[in-house]
MOPAC internal coordinates of N, CA, C and O (Angstrom, degrees):
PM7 1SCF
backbone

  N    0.0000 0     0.00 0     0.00 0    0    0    0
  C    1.4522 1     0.00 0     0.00 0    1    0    0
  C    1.5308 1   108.54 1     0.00 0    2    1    0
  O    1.2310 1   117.95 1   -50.47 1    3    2    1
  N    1.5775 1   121.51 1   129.53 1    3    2    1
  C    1.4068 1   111.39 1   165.56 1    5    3    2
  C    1.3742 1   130.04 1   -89.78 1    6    5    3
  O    1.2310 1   113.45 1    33.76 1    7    6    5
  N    1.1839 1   129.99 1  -146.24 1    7    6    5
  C    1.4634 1   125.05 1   161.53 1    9    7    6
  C    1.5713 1   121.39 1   -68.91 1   10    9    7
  O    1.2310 1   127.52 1   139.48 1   11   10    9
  N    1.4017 1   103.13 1   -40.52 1   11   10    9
  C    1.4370 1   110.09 1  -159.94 1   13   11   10
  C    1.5088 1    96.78 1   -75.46 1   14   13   11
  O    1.2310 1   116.75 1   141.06 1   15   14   13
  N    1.6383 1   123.78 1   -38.94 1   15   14   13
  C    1.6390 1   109.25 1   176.18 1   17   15   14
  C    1.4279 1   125.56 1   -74.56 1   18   17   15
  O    1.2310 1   123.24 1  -178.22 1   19   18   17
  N    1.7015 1   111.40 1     1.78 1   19   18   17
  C    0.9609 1   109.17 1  -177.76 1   21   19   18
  C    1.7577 1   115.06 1   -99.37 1   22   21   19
  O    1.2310 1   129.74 1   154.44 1   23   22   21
  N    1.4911 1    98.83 1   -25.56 1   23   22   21
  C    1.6766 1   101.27 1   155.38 1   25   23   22
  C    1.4082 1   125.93 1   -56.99 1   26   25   23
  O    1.2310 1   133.62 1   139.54 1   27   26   25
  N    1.5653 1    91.28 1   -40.46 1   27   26   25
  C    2.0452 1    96.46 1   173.73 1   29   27   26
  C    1.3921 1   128.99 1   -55.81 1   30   29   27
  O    1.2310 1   132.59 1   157.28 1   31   30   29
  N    1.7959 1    93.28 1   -22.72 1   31   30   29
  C    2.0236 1    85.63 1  -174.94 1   33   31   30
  C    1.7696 1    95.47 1  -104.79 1   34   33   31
  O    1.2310 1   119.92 1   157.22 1   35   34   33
  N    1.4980 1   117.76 1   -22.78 1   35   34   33
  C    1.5499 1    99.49 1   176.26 1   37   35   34
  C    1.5728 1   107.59 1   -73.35 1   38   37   35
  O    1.2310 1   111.67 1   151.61 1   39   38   37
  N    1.3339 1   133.31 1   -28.39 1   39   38   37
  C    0.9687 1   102.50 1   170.15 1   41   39   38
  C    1.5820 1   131.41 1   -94.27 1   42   41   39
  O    1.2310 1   124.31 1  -151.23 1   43   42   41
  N    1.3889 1   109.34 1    28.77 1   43   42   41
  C    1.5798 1   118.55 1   158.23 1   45   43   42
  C    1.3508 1    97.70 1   -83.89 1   46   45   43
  O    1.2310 1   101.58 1   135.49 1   47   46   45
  N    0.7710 1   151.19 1   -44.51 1   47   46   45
  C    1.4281 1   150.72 1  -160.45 1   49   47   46
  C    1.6451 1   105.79 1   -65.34 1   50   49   47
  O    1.2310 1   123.97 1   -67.66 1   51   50   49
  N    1.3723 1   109.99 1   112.34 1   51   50   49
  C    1.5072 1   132.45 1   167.94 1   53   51   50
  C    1.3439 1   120.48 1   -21.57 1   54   53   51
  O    1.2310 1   120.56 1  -102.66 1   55   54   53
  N    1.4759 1   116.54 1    77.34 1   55   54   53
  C    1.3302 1   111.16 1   167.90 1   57   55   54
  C    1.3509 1   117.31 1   126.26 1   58   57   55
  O    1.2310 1   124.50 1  -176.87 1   59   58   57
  N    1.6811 1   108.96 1     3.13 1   59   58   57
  C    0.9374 1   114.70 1  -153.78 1   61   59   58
  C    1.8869 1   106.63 1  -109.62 1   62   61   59
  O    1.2310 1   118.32 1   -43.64 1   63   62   61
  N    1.3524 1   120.82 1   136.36 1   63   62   61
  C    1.3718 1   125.38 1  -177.76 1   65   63   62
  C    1.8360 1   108.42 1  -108.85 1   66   65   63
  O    1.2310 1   124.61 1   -26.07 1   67   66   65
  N    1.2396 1   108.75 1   153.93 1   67   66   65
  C    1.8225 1   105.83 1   162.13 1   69   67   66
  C    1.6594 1   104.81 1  -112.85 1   70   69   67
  O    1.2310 1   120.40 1   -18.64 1   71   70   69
  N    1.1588 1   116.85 1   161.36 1   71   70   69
  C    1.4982 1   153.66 1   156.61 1   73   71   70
  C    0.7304 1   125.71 1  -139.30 1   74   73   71
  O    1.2310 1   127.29 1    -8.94 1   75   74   73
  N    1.9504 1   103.58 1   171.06 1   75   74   73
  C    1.6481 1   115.74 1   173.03 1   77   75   74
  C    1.6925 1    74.01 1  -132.10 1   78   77   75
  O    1.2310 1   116.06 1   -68.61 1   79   78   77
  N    1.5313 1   125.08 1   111.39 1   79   78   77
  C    1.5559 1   148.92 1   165.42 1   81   79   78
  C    1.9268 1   105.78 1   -74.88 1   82   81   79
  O    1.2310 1   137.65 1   131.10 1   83   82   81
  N    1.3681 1    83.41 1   -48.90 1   83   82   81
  C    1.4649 1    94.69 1  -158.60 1   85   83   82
  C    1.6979 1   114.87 1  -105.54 1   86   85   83
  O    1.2310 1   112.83 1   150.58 1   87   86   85
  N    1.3286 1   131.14 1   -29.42 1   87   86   85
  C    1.3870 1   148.98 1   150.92 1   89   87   86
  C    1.7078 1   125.48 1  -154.59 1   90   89   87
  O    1.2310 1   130.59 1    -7.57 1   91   90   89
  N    1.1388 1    97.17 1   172.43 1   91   90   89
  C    1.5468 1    93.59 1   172.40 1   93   91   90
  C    1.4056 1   130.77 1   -80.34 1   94   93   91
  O    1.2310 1   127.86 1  -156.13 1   95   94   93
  N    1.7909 1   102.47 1    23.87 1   95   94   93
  C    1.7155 1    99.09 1   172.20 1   97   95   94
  C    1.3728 1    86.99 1  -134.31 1   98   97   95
  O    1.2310 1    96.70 1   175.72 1   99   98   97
  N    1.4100 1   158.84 1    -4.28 1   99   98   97
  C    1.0506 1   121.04 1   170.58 1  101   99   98
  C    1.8346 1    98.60 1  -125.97 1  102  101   99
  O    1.2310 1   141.42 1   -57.99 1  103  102  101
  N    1.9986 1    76.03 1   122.01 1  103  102  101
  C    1.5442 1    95.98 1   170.78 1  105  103  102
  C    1.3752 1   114.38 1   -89.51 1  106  105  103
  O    1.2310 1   119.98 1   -31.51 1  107  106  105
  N    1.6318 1   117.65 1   148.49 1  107  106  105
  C    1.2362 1   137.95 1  -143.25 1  109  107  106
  C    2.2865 1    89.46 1  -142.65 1  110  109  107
  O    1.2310 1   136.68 1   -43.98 1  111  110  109
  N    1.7669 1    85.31 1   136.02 1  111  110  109
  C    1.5426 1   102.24 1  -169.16 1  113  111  110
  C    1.5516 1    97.86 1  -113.02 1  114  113  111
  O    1.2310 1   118.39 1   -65.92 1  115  114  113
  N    1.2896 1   120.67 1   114.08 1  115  114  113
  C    1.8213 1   122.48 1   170.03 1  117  115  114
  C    1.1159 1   128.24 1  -110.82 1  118  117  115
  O    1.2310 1   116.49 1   -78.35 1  119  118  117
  N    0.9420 1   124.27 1   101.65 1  119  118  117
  C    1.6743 1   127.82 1   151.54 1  121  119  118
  C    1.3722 1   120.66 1   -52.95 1  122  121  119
  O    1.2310 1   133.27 1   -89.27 1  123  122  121
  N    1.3792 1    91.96 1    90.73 1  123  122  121
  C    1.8703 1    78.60 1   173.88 1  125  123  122
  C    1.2894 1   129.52 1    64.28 1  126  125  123
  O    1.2310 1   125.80 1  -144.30 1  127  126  125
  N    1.6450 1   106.46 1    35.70 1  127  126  125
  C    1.4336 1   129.02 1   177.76 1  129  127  126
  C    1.5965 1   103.54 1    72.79 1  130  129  127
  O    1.2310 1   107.94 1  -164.55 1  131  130  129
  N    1.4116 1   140.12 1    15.45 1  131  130  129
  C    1.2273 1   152.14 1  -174.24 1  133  131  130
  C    1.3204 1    96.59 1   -94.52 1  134  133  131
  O    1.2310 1   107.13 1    -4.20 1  135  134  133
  N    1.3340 1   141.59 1   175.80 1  135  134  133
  C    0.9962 1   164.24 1    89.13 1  137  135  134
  C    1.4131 1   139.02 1   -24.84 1  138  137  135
  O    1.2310 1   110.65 1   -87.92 1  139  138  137
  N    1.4590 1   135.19 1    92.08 1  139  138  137
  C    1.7303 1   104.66 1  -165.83 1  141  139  138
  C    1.6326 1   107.19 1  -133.16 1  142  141  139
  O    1.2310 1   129.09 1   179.55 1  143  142  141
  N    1.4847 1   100.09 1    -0.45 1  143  142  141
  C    1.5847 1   115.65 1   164.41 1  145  143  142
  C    1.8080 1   125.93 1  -175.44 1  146  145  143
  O    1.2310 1   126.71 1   -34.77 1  147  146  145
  N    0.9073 1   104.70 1   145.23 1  147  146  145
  C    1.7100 1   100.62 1  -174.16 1  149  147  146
  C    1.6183 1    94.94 1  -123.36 1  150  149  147
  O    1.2310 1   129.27 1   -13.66 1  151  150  149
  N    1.4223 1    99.74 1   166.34 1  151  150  149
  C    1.6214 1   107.80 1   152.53 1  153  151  150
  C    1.7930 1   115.25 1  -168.26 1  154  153  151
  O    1.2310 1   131.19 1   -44.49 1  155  154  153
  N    1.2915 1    96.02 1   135.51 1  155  154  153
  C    1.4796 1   109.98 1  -176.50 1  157  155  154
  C    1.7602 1   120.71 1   -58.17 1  158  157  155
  O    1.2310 1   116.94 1  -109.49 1  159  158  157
  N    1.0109 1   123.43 1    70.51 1  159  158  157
  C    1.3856 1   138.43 1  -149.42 1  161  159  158
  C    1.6433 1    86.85 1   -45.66 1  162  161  159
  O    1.2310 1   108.58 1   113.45 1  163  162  161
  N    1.4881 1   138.97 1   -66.55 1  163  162  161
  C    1.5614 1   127.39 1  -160.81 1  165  163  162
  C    1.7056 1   104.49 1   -70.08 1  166  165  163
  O    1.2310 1   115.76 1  -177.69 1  167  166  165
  N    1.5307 1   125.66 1     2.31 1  167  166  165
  C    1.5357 1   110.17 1   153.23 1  169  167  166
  C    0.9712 1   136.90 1   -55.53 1  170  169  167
  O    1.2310 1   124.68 1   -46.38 1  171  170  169
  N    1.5084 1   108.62 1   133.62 1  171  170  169
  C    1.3327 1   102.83 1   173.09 1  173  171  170
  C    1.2131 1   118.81 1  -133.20 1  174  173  171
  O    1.2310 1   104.93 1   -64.62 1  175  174  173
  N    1.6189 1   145.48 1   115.38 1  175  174  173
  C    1.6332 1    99.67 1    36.05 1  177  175  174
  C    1.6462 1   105.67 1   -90.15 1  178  177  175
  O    1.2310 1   121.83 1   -18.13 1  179  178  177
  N    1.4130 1   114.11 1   161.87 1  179  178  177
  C    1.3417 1   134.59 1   178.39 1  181  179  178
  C    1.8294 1   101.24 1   -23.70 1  182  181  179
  O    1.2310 1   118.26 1   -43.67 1  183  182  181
  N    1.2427 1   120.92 1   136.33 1  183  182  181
  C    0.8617 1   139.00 1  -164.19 1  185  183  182
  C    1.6174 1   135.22 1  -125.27 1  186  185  183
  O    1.2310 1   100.72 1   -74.45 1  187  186  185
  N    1.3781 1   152.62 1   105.55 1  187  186  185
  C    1.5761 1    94.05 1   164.69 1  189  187  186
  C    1.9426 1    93.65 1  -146.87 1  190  189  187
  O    1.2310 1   120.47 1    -9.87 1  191  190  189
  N    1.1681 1   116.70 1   170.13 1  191  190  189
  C    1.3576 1   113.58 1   167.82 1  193  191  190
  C    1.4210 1   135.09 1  -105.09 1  194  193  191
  O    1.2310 1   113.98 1   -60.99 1  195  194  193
  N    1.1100 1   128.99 1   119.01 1  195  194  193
  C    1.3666 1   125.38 1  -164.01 1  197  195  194
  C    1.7019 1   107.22 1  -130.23 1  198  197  195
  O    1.2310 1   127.70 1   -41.39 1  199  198  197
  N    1.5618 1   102.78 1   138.61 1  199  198  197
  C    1.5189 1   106.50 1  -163.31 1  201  199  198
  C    1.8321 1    95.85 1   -59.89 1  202  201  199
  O    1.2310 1   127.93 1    -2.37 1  203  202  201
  N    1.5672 1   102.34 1   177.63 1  203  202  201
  C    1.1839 1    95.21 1  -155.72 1  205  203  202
  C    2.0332 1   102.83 1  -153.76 1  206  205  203
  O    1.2310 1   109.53 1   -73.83 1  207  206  205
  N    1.1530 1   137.24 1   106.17 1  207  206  205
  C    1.6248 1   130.21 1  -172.08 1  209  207  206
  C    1.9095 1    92.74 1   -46.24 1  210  209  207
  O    1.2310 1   118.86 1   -47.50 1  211  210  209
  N    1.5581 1   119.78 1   132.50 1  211  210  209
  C    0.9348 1   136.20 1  -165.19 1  213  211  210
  C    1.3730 1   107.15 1   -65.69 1  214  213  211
  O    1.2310 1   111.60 1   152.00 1  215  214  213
  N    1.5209 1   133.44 1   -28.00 1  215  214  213
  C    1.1690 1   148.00 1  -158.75 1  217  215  214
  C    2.0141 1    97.95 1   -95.02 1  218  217  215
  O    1.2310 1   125.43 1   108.21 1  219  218  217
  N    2.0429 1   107.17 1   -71.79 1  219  218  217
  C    1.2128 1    94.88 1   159.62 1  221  219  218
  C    1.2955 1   149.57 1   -35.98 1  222  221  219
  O    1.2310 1   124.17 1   143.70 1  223  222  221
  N    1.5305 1   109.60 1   -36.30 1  223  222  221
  C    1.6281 1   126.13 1   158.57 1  225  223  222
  C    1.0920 1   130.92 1   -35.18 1  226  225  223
  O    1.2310 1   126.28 1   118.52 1  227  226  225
  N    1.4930 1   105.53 1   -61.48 1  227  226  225
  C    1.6399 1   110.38 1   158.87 1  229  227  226
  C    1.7972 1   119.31 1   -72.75 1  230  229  227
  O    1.2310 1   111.82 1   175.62 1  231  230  229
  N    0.8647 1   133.02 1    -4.38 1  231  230  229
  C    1.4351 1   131.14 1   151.20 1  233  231  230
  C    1.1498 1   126.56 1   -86.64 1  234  233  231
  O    1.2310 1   115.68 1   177.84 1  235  234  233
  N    1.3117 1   125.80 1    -2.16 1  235  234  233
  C    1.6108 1   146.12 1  -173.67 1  237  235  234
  C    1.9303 1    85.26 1  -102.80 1  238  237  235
  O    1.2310 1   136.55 1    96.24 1  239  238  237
  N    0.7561 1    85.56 1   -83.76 1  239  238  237
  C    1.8090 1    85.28 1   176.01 1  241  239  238
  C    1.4400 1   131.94 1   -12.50 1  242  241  239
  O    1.2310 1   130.26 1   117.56 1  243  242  241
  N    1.7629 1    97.82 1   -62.44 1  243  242  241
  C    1.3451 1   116.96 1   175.05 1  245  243  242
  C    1.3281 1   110.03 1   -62.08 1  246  245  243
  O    1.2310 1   125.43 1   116.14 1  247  246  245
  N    0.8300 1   107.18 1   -63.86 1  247  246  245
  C    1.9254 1   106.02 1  -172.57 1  249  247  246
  C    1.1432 1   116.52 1   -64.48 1  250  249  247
  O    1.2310 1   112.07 1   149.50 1  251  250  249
  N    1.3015 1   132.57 1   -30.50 1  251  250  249
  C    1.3895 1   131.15 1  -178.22 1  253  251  250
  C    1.9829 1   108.98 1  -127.58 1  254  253  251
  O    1.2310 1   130.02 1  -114.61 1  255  254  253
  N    1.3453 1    98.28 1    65.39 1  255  254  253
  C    1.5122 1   116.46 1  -170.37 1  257  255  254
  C    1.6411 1   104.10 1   -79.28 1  258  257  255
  O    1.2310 1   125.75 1   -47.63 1  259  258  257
  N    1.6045 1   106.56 1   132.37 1  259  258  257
  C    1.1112 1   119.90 1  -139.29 1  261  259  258
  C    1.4005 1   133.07 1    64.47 1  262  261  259
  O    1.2310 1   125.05 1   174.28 1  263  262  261
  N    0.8089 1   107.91 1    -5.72 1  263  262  261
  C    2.0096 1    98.88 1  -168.80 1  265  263  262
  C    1.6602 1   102.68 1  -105.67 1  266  265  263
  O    1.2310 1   125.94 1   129.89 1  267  266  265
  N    1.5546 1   106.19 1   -50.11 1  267  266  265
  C    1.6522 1   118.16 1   149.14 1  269  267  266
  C    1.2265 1   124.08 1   -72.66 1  270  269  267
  O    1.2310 1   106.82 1   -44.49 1  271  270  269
  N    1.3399 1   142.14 1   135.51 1  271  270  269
  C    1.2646 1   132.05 1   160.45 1  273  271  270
  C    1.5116 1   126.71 1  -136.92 1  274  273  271
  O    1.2310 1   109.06 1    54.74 1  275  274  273
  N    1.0188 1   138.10 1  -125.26 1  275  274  273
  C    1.3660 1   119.41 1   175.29 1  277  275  274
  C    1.2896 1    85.34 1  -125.67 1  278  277  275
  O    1.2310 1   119.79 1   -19.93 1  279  278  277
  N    1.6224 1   118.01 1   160.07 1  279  278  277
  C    0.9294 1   137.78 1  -142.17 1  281  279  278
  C    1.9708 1   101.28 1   -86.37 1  282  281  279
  O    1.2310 1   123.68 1   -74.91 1  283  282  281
  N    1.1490 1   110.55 1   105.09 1  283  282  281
  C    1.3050 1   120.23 1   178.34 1  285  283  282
  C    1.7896 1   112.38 1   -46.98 1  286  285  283
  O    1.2310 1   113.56 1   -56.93 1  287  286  285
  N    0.9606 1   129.79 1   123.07 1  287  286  285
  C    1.2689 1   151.84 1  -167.50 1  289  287  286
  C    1.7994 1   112.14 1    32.05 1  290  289  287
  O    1.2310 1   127.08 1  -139.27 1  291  290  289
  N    1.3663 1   103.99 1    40.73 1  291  290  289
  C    1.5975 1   114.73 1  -173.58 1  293  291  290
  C    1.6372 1   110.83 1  -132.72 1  294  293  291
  O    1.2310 1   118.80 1    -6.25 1  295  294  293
  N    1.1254 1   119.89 1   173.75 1  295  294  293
  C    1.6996 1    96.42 1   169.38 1  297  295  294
  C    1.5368 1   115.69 1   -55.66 1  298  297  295
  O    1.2310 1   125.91 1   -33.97 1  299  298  297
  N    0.8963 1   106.24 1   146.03 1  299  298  297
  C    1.4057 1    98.80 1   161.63 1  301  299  298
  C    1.4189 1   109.43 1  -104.24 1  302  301  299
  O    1.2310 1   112.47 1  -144.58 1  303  302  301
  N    1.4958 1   131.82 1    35.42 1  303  302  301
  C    1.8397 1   128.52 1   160.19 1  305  303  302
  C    1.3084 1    97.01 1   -92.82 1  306  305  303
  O    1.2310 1   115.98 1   153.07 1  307  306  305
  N    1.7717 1   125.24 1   -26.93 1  307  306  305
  C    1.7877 1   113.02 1  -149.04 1  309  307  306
  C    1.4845 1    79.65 1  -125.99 1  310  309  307
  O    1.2310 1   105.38 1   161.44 1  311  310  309
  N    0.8840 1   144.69 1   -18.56 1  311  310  309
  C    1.9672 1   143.52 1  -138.29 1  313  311  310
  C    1.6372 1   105.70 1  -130.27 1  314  313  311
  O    1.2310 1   116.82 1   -64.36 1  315  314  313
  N    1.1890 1   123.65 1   115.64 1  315  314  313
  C    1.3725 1   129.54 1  -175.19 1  317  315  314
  C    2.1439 1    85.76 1  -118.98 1  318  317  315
  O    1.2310 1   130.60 1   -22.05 1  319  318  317
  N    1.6182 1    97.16 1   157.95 1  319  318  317
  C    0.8139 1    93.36 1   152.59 1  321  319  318
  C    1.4698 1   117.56 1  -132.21 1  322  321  319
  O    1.2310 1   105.47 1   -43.22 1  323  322  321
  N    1.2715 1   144.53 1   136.78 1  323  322  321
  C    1.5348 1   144.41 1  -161.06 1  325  323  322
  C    1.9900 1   105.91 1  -124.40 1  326  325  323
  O    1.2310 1   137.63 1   -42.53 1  327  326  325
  N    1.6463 1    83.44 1   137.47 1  327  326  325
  C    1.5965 1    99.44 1  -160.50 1  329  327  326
  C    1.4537 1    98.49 1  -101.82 1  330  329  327
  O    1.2310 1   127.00 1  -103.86 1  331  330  329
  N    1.3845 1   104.13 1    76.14 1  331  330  329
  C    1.6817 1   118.26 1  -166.97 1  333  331  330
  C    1.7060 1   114.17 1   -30.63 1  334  333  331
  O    1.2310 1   132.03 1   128.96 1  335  334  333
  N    1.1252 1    94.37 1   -51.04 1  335  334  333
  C    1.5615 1    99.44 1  -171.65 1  337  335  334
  C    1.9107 1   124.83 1   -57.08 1  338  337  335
  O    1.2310 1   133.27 1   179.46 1  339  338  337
  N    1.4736 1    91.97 1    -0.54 1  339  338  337
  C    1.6234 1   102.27 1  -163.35 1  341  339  338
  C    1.8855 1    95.90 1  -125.18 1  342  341  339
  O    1.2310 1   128.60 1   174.95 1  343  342  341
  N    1.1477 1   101.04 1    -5.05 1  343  342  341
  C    1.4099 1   104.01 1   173.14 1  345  343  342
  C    1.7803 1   129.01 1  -106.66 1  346  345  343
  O    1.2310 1   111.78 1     2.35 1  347  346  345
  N    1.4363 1   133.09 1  -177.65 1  347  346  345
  C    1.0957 1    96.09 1   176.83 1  349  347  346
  C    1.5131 1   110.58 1   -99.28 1  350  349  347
  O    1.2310 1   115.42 1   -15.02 1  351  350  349
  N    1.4287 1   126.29 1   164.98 1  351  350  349
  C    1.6719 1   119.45 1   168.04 1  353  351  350
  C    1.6657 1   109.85 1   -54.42 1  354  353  351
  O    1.2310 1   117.04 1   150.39 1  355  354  353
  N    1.3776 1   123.23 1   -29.61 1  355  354  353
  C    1.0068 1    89.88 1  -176.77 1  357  355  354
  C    1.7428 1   116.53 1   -80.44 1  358  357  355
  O    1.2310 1   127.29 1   142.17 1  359  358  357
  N    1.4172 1   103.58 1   -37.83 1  359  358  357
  C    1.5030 1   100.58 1   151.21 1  361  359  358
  C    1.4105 1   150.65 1   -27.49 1  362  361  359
  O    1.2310 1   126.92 1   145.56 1  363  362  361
  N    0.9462 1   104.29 1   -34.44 1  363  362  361
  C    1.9730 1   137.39 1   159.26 1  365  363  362
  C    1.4913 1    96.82 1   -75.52 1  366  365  363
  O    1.2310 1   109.96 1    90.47 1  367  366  365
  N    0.9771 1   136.45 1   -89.53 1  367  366  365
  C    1.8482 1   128.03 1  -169.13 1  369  367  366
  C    1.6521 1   106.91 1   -28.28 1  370  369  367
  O    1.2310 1   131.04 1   111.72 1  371  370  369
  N    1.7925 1    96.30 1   -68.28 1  371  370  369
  C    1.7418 1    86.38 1   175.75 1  373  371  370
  C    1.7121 1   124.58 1   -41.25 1  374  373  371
  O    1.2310 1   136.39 1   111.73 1  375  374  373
  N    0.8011 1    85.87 1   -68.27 1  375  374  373
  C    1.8839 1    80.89 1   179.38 1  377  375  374
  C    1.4129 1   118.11 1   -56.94 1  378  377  375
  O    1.2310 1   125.97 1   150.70 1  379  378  377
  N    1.1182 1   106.13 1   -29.30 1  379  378  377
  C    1.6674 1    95.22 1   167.07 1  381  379  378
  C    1.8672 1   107.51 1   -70.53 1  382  381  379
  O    1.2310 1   119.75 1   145.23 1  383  382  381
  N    1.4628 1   118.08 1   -34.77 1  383  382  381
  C    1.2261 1   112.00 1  -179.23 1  385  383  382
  C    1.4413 1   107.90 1   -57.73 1  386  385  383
  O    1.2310 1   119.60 1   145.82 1  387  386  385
  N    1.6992 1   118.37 1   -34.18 1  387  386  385
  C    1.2505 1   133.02 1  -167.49 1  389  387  386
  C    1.4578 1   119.50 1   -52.78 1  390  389  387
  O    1.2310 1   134.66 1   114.27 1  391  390  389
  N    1.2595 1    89.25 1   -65.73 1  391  390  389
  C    1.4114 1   122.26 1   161.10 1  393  391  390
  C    1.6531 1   114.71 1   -29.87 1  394  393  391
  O    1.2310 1   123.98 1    84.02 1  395  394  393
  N    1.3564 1   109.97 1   -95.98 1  395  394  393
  C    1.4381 1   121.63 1   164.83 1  397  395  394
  C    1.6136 1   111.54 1   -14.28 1  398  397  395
  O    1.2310 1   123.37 1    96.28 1  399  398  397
  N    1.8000 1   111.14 1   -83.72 1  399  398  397
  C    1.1956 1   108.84 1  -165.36 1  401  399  398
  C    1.4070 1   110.40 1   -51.22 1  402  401  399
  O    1.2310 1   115.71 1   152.67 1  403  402  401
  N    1.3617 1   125.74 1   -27.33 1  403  402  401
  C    1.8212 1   128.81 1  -169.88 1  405  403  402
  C    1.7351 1    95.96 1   -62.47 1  406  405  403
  O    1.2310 1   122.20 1   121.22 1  407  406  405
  N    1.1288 1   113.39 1   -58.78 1  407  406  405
  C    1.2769 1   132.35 1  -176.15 1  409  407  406
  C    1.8374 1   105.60 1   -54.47 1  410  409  407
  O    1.2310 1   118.55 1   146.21 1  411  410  409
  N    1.0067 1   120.37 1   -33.79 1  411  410  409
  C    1.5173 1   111.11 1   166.86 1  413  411  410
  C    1.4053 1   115.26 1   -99.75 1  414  413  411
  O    1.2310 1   111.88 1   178.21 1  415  414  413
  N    1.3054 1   132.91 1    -1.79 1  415  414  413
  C    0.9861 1   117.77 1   167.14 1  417  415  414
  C    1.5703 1   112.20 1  -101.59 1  418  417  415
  O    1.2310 1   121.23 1  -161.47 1  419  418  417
  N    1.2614 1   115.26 1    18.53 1  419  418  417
  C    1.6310 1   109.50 1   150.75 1  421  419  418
  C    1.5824 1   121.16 1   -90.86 1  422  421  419
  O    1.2310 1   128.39 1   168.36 1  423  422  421
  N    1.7537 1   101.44 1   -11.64 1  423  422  421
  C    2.0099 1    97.16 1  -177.13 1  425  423  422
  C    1.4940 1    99.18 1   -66.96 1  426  425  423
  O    1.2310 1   134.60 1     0.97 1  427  426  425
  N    1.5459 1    89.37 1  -179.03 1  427  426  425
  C    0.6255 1   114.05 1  -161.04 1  429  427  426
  C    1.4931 1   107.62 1   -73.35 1  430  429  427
  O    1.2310 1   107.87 1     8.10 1  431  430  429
  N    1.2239 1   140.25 1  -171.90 1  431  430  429
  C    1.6847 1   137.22 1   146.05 1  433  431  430
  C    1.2350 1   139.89 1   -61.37 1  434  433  431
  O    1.2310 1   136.88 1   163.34 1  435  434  433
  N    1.4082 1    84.91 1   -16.66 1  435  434  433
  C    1.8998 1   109.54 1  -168.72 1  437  435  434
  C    2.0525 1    91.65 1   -89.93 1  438  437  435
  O    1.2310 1   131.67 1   137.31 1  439  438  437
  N    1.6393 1    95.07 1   -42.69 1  439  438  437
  C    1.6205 1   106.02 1  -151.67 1  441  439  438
  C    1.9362 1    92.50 1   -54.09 1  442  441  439
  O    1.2310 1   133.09 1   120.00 1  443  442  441
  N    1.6357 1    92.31 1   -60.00 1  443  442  441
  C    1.9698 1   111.08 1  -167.92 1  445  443  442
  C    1.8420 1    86.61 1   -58.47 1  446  445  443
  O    1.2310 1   113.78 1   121.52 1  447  446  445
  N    0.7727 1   129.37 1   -58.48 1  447  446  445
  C    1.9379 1    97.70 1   176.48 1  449  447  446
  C    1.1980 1   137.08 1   -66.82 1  450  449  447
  O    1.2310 1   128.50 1   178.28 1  451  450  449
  N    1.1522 1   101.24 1    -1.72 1  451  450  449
  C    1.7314 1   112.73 1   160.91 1  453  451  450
  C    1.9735 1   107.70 1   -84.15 1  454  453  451
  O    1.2310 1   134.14 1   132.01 1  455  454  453
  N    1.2574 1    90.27 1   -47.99 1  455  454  453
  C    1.3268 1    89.75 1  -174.92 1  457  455  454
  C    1.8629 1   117.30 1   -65.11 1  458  457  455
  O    1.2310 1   126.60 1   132.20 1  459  458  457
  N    1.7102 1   104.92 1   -47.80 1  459  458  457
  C    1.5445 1   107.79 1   151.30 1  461  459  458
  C    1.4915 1   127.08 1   -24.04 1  462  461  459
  O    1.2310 1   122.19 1   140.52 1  463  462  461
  N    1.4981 1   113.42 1   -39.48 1  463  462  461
  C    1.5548 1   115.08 1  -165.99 1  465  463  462
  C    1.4095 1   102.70 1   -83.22 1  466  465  463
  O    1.2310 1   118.34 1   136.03 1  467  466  465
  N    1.2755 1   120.76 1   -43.97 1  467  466  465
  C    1.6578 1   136.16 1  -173.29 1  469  467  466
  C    1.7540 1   102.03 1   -52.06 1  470  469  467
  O    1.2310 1   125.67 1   -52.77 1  471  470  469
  N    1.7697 1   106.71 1   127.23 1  471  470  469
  C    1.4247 1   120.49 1  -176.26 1  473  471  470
  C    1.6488 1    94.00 1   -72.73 1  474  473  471
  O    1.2310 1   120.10 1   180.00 1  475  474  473

């Protein structure tokens, strides 16, 4: 998977916007003004970070050492970062699903029925 298919499926995902918050190379994925993955577009190799269950994180790590790592300039308890190109795509979707859903199930009640309504 490269960068560009990986912008294509976060931004299918319901609710979801891109930026550059912080510079003009690392684009940033929001749910609902959240955060739920970034990636440093001039890395190389292809890159990106996606929040991560603190427990799975460290089992994402272990098994696939180097390819997961801790989350490059993010926490590294909630923030993995994954070296797309060495993993599989379908592996990459999950964690981006991972990611995402973790990230909406901290809004609020008010936020996920706003986001529910959105085509």
């Amino acid at each position: 998977m490269n960068i560009e298919e990986f912008r294509q499926y976060c931004l299918s995902k319901r609710g979801v916007t891109e930026e550059f918050p912080f510079d003009e190379h690392t684009l940033v994925f929001k749910v609902m003004g959240k955060m739920f993955a970034l990636s440093g577009l001039q890395r190389l190799p292809p890159q990106v970070n996606l929040k991560c269950d603190p427990e799975r994180a460290i089992q994402l790590r272990e098994e696939f050492d180097g390819d997961i790592i801790p989350g490059y300039h993010m926490s590294k308890v909630h923030w993995n970062t994954v070296i797309i190109q060495n993993i599989s795509p379908k592996l990459t979707l999950e964690l981006t699903d991972h990611s995402y859903d973790l990230v909406v199930s901290k809004m609020t009640k008010k936020l996920q029925a706003e986001l529910k309504k959105l085509d």
